[in-house]
C-alpha positions, 0 to 999 in steps of 0.5 A: 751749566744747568738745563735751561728746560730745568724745573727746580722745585724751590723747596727741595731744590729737585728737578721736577720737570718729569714728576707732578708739579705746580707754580705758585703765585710767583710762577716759582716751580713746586713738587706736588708732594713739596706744595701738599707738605706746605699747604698741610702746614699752613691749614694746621690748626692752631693747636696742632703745632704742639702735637708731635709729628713731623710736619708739625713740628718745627724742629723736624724742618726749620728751613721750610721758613727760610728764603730760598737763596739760603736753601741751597748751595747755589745761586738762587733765581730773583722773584722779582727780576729772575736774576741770580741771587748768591747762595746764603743772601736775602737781598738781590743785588739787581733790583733790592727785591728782599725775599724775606719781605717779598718786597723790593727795597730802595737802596742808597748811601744812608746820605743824601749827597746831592753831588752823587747822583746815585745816593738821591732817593728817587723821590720829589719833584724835577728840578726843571721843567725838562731834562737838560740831557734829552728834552723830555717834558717833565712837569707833573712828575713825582719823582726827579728821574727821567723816564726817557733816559734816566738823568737825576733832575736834581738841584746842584750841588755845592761842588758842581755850583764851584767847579762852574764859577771856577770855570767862569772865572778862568774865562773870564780871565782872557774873555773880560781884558781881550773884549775892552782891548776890542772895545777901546781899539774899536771905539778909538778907531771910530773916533779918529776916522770920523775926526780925521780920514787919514788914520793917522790919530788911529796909528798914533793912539795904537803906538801910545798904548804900545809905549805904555804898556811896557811903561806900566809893567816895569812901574807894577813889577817895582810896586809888587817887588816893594810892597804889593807882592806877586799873586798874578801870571804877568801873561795876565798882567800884560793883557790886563794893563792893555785893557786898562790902556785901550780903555783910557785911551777912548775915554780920553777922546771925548774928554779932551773937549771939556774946557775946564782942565781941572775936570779932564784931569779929575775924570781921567784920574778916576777912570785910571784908577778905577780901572788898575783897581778893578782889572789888578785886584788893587785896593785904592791907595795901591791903585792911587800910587801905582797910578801917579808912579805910572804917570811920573813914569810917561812923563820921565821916558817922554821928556828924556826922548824929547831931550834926546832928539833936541840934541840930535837936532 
């Protein structure tokens, strides 16, 4: 392990902590002799270089104009953040200073991928007028990154953009069908407590949508099978239908006291449809069909149960 109190010259790569030194703008250790060779070369005249003589002389030594990391078999220290830069490298891994520009370098991909952060040039204006990771005020900012801690305020990418709608999706797979169930089962109780104080028309819609939901499964398990095909978990199917039940259901309350029979009939169909269309993903024939096949359906369990007890009567 070197001395850390080491004073390496950056030319002669000599400890020159016990012979007469100096720093150069840098604040890089030189041997006198070493900064006096230097600086002879550098006040030459013009003509001196095609005079012999060793300090004139390019090929008595070539490395004068080389970087220092290439000077030695060591690692070099960084001018710029005093880093170690490998031996034989002109660029420091650390900060992207290029010793042989003695300048600092921006480094990226050579793409500008929006969905990696690290390949955006640290350039333009925020996104947003503050940092969504720790609130700083970022109007009047020239550059996208954060001071305070760093985050990339960069407009999203094409994959962030589709792994939110993808997850938007998934929860409104339950949120959207478990909300209706609520809002029918809610809505109908309203109307049946305010119409009947018992609770018994409650109790009676709440066991219809029961019943109709094994109904309509058994009806769309023998469509998907026949020609619509199977593209749904039935954990959504069931959920689903529900909804489209619960919401019938509410909508049928208020309906039921329009006097013309053929305009109930007309809405309810519409609402039915409307609703298989949306929660299936159905188009309309399918919809139609699955519709009246399910009503053909109710109608067959009801009038055989009614049979049923007429005979047990």
């Amino acid at each position: 392990m070197p001395d850390a109190t080491a004073k390496i010259c950056i030319i002669c790569r000599q400890d020159c902590s016990n012979r007469p030194r100096v720093k150069d703008a840098k604040g890089r250790y030189l041997c006198k002799s070493c900064e006096q060779a230097r600086a002879k070369r550098e006040t030459a005249p013009a003509g001196a270089a095609a005079s012999p003589g060793p300090d004139s002389d390019p090929d008595s030594n070539p490395f004068d104009l080389m970087p220092d990391s290439l000077l030695s078999d060591g690692p070099a220290p960084c001018p710029a953040c005093n880093q170690p830069i490998p031996a034989g490298s002109v660029l420091c891994l650390h900060c992207g200073f290029d010793v042989r520009k003695g300048a600092r370098l921006l480094t990226g991909t050579g793409v500008d991928d929006p969905d990696d952060p690290s390949s955006i040039p640290v350039k333009g204006k925020p996104a947003a007028a503050k940092c969504p990771d720790c609130g700083y005020d970022l109007t009047g900012l020239k550059s996208p990154r954060c001071p305070e801690c760093g985050k990339l305020v960069v407009k999203k990418g094409y994959r962030e953009k589709l792994a939110e709608d993808s997850k938007r999706a998934a929860r409104d797979v339950w949120t959207k069908p478990l909300g209706m169930i609520a809002a029918g089962v809610v809505g109908i109780g309203i109307w049946e407590l305010l119409a009947d104080h018992t609770g018994r028309g409650l109790a009676e819609s709440l066991l219809g949508i029961a019943i109709q939901v094994p109904i309509g499964l058994l009806v769309y398990f023998i469509c998907c099978l026949l020609w619509i095909g199977f593209d749904m978990p039935w954990r959504y199917i069931t959920l689903r239908l529900a909804a489209v039940y619960a919401i019938t259901g509410l909508v049928s309350l208020p309906v039921n006291y329009i006097p013309i029979g053929v305009v109930r009939l007309g809405i309810m169909v519409i609402v039915y449809i409307g609703l298989l269309m949306d929660m299936l993903d159905l188009e309309l024939q399918d919809a139609a069909i699955v519709a009246v096949l399910t009503v053909l359906a109710n109608v067959f369990i009801a009038f055989t149960i009614a049979v049923y007890l007429a005979g047990l009567l």
